[in-house]
MOPAC internal coordinates of N, CA, C and O (Angstrom, degrees):
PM7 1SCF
backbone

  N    0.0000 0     0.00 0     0.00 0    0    0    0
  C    1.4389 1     0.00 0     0.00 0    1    0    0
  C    1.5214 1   111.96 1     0.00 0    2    1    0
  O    1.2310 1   119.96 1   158.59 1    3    2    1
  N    1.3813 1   117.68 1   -21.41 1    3    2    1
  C    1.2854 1   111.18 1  -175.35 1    5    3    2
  C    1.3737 1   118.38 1   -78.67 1    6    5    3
  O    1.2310 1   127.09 1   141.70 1    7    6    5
  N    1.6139 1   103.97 1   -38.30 1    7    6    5
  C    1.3233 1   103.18 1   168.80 1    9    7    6
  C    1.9166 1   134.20 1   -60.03 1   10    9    7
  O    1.2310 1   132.35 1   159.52 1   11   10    9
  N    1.3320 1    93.74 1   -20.48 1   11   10    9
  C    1.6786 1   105.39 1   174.26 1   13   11   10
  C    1.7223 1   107.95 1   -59.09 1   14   13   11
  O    1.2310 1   110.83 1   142.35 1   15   14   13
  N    1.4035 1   134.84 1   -37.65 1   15   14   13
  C    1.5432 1   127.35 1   179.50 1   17   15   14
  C    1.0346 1   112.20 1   -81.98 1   18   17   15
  O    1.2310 1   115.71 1   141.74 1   19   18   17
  N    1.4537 1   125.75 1   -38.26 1   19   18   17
  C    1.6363 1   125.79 1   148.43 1   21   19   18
  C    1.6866 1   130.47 1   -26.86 1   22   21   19
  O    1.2310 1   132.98 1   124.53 1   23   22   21
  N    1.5834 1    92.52 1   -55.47 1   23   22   21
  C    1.1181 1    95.27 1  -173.96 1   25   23   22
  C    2.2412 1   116.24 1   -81.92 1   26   25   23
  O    1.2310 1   124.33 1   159.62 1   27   26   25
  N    1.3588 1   109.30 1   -20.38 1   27   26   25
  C    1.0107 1   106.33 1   147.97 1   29   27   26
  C    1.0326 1   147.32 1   -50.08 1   30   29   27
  O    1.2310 1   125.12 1   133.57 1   31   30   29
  N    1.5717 1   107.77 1   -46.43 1   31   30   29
  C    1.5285 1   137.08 1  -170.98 1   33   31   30
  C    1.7495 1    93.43 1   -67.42 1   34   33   31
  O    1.2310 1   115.74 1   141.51 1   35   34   33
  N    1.4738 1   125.70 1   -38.49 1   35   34   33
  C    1.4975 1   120.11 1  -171.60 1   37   35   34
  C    1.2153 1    96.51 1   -82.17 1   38   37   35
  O    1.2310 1   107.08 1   166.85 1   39   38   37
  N    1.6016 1   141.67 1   -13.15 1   39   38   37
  C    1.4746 1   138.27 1  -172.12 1   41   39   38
  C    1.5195 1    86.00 1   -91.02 1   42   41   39
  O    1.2310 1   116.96 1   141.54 1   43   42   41
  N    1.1236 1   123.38 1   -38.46 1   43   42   41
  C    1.4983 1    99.59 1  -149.24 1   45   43   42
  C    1.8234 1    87.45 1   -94.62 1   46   45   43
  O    1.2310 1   114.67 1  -157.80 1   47   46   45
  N    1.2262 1   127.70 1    22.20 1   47   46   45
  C    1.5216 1   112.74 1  -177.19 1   49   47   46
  C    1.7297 1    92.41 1  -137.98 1   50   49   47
  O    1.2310 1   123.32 1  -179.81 1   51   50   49
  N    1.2821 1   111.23 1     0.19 1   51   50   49
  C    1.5569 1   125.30 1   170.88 1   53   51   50
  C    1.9140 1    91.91 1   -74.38 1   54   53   51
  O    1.2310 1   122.90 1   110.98 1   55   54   53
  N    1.1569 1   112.06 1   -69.02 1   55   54   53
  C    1.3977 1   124.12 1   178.60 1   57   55   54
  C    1.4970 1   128.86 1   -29.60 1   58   57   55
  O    1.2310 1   128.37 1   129.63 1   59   58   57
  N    2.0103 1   101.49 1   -50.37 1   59   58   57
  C    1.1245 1   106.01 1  -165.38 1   61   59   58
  C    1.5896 1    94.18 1   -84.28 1   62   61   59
  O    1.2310 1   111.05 1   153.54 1   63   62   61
  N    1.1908 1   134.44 1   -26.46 1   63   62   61
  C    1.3628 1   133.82 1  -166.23 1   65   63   62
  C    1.9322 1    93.99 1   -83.82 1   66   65   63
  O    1.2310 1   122.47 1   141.69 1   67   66   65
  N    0.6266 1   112.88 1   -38.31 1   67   66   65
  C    1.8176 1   109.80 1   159.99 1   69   67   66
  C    1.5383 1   125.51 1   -51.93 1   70   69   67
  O    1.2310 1   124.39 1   132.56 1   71   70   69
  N    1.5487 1   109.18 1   -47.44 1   71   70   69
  C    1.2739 1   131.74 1  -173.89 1   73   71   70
  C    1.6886 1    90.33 1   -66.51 1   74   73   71
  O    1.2310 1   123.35 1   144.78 1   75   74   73
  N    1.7270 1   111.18 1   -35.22 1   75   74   73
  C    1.8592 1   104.38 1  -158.85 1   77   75   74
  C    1.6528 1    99.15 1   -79.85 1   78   77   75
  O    1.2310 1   125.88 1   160.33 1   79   78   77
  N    1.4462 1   106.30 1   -19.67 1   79   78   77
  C    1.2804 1   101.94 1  -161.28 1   81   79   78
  C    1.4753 1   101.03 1   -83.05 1   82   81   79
  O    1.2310 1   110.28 1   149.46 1   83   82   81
  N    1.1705 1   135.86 1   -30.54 1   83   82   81
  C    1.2441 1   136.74 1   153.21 1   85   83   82
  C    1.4349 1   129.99 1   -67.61 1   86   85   83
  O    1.2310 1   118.94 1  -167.07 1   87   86   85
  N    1.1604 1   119.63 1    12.93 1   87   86   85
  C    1.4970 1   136.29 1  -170.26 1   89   87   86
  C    1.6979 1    87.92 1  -100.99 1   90   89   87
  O    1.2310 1   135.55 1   124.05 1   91   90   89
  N    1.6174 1    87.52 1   -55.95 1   91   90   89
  C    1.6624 1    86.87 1  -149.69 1   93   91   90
  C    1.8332 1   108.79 1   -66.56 1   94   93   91
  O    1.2310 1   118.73 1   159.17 1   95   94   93
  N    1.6456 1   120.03 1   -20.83 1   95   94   93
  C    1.3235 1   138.07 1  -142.19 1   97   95   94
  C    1.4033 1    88.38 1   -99.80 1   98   97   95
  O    1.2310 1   118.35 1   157.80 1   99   98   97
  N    1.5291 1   120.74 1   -22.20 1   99   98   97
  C    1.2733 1   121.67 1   168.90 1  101   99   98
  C    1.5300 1   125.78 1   -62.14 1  102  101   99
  O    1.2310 1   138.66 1   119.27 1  103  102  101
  N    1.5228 1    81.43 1   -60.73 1  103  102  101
  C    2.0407 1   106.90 1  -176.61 1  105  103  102
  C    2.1512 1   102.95 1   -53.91 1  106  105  103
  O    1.2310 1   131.19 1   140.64 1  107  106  105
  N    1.6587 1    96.00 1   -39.36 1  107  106  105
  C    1.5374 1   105.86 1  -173.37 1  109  107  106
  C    1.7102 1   100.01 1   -70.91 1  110  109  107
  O    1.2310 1   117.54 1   173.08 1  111  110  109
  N    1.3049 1   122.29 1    -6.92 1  111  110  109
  C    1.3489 1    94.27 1  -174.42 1  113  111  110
  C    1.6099 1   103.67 1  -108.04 1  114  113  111
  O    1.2310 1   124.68 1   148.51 1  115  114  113
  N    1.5705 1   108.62 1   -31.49 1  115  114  113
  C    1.6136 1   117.10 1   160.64 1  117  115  114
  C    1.3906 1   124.82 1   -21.69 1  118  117  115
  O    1.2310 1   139.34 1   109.24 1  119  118  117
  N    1.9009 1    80.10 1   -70.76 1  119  118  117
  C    2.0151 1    96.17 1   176.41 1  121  119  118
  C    1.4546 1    96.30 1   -63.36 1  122  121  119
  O    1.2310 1    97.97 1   107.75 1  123  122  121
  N    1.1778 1   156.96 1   -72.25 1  123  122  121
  C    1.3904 1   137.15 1  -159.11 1  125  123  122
  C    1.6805 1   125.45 1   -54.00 1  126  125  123
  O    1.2310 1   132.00 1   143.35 1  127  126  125
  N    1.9098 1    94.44 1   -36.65 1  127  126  125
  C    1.6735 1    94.36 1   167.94 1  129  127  126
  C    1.4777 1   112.07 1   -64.00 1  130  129  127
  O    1.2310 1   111.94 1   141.27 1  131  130  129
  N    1.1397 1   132.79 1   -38.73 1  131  130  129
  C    1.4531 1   137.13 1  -153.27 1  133  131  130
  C    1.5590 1    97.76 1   -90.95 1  134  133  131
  O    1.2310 1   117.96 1   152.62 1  135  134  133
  N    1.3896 1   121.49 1   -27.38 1  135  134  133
  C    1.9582 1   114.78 1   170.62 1  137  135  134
  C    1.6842 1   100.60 1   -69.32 1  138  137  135
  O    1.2310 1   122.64 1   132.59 1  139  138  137
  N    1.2244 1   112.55 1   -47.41 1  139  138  137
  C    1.4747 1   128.60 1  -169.59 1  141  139  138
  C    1.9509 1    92.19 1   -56.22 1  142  141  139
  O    1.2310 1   111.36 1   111.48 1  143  142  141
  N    0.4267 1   133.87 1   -68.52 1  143  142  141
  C    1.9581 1   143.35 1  -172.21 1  145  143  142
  C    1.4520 1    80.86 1   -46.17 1  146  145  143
  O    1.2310 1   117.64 1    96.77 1  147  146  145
  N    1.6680 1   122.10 1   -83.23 1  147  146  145
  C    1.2809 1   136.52 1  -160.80 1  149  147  146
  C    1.4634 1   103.33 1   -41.81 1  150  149  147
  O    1.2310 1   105.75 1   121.76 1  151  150  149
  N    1.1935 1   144.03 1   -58.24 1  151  150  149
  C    1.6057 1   158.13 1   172.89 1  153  151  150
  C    1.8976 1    88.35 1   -46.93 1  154  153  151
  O    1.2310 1   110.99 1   102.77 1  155  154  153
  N    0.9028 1   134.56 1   -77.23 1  155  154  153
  C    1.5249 1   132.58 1  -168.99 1  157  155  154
  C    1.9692 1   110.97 1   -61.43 1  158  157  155
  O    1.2310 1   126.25 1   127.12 1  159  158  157
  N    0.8209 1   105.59 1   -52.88 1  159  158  157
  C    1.5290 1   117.25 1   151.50 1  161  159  158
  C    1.7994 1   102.68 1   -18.78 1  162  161  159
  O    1.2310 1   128.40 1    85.52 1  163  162  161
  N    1.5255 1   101.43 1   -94.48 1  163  162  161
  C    1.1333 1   118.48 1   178.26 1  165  163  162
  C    1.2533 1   114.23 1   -26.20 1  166  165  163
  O    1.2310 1   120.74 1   113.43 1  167  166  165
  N    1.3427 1   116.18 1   -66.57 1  167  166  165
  C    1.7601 1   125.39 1  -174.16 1  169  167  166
  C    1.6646 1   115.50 1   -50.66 1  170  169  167
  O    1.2310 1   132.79 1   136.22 1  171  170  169
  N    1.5959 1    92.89 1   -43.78 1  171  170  169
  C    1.7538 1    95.07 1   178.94 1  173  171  170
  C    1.9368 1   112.98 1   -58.49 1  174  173  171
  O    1.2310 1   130.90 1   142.56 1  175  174  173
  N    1.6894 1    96.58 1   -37.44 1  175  174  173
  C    1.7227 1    93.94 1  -166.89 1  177  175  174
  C    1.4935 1    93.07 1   -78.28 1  178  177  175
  O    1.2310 1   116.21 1   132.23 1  179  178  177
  N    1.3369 1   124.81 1   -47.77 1  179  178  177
  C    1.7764 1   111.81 1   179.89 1  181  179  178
  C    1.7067 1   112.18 1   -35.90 1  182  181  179
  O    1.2310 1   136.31 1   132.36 1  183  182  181
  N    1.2986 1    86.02 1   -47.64 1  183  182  181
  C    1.8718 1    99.67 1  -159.37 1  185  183  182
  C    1.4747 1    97.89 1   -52.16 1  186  185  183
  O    1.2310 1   118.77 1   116.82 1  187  186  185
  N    1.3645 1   119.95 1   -63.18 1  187  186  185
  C    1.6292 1   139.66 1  -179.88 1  189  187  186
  C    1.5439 1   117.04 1   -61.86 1  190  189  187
  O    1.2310 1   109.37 1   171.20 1  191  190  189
  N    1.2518 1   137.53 1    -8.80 1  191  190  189
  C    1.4711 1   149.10 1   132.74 1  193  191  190
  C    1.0669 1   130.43 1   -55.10 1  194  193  191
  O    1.2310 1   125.87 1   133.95 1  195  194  193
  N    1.3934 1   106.33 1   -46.05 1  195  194  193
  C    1.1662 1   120.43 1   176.25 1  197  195  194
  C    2.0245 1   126.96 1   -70.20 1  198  197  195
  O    1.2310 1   131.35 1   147.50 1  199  198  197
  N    1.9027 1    95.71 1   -32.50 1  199  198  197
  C    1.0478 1   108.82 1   164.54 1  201  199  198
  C    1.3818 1   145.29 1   -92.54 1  202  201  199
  O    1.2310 1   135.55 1  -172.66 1  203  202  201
  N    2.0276 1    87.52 1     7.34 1  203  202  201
  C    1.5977 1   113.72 1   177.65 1  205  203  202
  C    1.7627 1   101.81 1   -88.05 1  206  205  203
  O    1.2310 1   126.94 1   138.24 1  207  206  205
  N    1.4735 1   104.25 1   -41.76 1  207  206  205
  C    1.1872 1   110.54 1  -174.48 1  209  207  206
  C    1.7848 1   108.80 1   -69.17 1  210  209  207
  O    1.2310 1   117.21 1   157.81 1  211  210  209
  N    1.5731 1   122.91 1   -22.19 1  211  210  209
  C    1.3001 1   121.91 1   163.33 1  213  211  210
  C    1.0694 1   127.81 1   -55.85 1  214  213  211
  O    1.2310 1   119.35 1   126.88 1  215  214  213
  N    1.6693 1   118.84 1   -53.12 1  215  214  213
  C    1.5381 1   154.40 1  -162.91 1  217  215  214
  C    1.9711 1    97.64 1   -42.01 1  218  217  215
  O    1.2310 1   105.57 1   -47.39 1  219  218  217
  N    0.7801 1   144.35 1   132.61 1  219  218  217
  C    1.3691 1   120.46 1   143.68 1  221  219  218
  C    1.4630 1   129.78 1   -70.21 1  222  221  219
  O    1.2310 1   125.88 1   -25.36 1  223  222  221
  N    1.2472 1   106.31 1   154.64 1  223  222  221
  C    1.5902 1   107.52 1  -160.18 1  225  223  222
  C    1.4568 1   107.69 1   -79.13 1  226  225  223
  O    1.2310 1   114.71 1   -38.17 1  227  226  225
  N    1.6100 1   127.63 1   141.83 1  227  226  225
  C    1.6843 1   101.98 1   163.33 1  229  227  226
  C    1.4633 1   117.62 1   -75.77 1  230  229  227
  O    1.2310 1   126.73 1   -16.59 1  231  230  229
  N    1.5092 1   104.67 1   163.41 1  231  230  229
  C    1.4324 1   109.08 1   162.17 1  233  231  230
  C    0.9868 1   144.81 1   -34.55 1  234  233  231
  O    1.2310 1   100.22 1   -64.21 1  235  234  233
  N    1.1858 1   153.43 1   115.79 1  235  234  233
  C    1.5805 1   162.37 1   179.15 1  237  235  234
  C    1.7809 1    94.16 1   -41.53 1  238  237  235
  O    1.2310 1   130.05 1   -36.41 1  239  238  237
  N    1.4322 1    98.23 1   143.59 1  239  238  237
  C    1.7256 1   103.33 1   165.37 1  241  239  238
  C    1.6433 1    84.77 1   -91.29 1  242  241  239
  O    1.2310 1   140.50 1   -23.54 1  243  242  241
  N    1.6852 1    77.83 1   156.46 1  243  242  241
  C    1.6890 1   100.67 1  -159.88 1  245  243  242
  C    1.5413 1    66.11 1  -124.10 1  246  245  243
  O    1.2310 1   129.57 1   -14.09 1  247  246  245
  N    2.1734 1    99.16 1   165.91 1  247  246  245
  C    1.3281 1   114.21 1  -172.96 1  249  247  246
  C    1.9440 1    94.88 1   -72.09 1  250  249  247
  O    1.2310 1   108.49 1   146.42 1  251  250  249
  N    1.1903 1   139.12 1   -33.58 1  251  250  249
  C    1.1692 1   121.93 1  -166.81 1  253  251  250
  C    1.3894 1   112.08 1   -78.64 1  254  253  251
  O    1.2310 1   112.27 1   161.70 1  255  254  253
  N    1.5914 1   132.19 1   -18.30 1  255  254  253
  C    0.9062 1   107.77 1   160.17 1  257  255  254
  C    1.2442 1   135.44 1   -82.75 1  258  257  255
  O    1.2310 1   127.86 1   165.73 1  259  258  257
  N    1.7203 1   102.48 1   -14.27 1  259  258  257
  C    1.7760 1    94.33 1   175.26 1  261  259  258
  C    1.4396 1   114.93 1   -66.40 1  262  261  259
  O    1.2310 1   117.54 1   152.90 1  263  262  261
  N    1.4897 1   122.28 1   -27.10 1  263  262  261
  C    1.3380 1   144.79 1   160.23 1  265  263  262
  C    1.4957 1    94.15 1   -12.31 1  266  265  263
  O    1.2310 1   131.41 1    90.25 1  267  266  265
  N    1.6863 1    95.58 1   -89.75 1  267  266  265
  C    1.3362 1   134.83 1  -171.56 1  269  267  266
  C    1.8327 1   126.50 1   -41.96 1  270  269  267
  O    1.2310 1   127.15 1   143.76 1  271  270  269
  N    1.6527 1   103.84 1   -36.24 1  271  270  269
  C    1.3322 1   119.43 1   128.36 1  273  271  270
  C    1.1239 1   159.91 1   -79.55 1  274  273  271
  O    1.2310 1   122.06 1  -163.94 1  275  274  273
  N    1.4554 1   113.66 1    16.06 1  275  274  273
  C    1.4000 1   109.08 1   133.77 1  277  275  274
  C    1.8294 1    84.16 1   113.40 1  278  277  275
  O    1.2310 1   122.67 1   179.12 1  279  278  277
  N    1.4041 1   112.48 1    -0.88 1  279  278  277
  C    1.5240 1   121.81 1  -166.83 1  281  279  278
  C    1.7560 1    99.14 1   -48.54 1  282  281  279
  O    1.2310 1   117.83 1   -50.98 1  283  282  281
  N    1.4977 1   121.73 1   129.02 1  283  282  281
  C    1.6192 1   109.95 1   141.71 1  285  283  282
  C    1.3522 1   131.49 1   -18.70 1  286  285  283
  O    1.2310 1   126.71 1   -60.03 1  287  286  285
  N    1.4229 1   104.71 1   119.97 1  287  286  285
  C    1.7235 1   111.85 1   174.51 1  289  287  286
  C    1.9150 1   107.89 1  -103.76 1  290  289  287
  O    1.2310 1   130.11 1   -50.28 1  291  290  289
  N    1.4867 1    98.11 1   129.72 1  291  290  289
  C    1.0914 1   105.30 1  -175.20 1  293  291  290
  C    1.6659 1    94.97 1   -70.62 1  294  293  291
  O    1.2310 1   128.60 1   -25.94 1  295  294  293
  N    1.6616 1   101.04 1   154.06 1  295  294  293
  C    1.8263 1   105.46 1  -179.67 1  297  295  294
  C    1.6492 1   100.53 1   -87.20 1  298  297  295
  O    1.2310 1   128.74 1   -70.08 1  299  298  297
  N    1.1776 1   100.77 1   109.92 1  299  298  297
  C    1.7911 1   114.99 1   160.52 1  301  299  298
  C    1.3922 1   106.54 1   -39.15 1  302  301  299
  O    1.2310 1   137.36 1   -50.92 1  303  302  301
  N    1.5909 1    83.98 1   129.08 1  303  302  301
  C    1.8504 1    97.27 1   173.70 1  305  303  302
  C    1.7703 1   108.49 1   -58.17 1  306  305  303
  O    1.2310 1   124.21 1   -55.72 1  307  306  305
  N    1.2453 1   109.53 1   124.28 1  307  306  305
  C    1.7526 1    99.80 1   178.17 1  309  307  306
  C    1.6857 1   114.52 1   -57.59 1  310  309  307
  O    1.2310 1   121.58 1   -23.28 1  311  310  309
  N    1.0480 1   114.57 1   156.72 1  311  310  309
  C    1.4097 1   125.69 1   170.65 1  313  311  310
  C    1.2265 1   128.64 1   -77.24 1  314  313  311
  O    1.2310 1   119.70 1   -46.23 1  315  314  313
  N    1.5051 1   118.18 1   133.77 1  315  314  313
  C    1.5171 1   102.72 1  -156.97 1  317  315  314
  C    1.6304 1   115.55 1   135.57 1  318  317  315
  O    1.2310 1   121.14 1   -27.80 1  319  318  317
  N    1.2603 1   115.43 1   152.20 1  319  318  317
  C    1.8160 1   106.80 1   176.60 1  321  319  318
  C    1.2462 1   139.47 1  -113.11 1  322  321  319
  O    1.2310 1   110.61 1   -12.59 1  323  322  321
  N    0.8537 1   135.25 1   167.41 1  323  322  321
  C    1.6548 1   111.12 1  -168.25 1  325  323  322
  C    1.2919 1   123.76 1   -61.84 1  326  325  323
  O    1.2310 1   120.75 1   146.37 1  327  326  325
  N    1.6189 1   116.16 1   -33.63 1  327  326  325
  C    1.5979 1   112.40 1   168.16 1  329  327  326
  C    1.4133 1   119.48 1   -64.68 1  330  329  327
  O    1.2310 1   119.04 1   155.94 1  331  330  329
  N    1.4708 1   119.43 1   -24.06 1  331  330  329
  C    1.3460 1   105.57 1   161.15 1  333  331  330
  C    1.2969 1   118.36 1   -67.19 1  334  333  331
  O    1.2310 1   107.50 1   123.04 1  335  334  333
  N    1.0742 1   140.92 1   -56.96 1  335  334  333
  C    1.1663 1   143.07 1  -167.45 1  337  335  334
  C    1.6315 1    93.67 1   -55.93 1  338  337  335
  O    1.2310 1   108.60 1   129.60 1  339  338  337
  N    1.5735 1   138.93 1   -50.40 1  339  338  337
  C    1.3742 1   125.20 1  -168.62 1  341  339  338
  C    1.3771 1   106.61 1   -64.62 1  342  341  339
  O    1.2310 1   116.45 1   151.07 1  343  342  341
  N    1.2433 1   124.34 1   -28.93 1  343  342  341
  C    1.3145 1   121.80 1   179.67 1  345  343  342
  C    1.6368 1   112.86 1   -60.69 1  346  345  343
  O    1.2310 1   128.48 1   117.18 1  347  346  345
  N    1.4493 1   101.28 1   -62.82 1  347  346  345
  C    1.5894 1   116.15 1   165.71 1  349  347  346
  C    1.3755 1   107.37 1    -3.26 1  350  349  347
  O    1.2310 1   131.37 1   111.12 1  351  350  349
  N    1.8476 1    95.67 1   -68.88 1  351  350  349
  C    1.2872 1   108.50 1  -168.90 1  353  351  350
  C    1.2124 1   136.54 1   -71.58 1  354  353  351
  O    1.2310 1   126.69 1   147.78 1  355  354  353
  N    1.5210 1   104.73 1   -32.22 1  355  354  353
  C    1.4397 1   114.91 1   172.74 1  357  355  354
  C    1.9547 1   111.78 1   -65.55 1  358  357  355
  O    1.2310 1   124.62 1   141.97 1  359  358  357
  N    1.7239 1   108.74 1   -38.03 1  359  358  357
  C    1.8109 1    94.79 1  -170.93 1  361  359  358
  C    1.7701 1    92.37 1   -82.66 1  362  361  359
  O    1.2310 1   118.56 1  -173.83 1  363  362  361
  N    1.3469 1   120.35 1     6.17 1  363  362  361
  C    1.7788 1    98.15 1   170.24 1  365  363  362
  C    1.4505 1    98.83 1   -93.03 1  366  365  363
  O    1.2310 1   109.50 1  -158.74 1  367  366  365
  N    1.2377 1   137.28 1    21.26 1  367  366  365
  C    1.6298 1   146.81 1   161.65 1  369  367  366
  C    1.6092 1   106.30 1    74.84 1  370  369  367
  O    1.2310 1   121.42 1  -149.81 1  371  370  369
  N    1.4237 1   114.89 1    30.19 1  371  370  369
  C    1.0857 1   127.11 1   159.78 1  373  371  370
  C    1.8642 1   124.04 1   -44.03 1  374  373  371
  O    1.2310 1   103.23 1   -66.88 1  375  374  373
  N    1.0999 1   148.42 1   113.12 1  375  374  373
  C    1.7094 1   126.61 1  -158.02 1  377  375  374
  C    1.5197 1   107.68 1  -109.82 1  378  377  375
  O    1.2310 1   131.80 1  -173.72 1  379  378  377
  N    1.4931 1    94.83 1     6.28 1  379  378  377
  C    2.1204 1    92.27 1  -170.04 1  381  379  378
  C    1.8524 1    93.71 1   -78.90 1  382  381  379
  O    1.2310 1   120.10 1   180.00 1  383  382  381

């Protein structure tokens, strides 16, 4: 009888060392798929940097064409000095 929990105890640690060996053959093929992606990954962004840095660049918008498109015009500071303008303000009965 003694030998029967023994002999379980080596089945049931026969198992888990089976179970590890397939644990680990899993994780080893993950990490190798996932470097393998990462390595191709890599090659595509080198490749495409490399062919940004070939590309010639376009032209800069120049102020006449943003003009020319229709770009927002900032409102010009009015002409004139600040005491005019306080005056302005003071005879329209302004009190600040």
């Amino acid at each position: 009888m003694a030998d029967e929990p023994n002999k379980v105890r080596a089945e049931i640690r026969a198992r888990q060392a089976e179970d590890g060996k397939k644990a680990m053959a899993e994780y080893e093929a993950n990490a190798s798929a996932t470097r393998a992606k990462t390595e191709k990954l890599r090659a595509l962004r080198l490749a495409k940097e490399a062919a940004d840095l070939a590309a010639p660049k376009p032209p800069a918008k120049t102020k006449a064409k943003a003009k020319a498109t229709g770009a927002k015009k900032k409102k010009a500071a009015p002409d004139g000095k600040l005491s005019d303008w306080l005056e302005n303000q003071s005879d329209s009965g302004r009190n600040t």
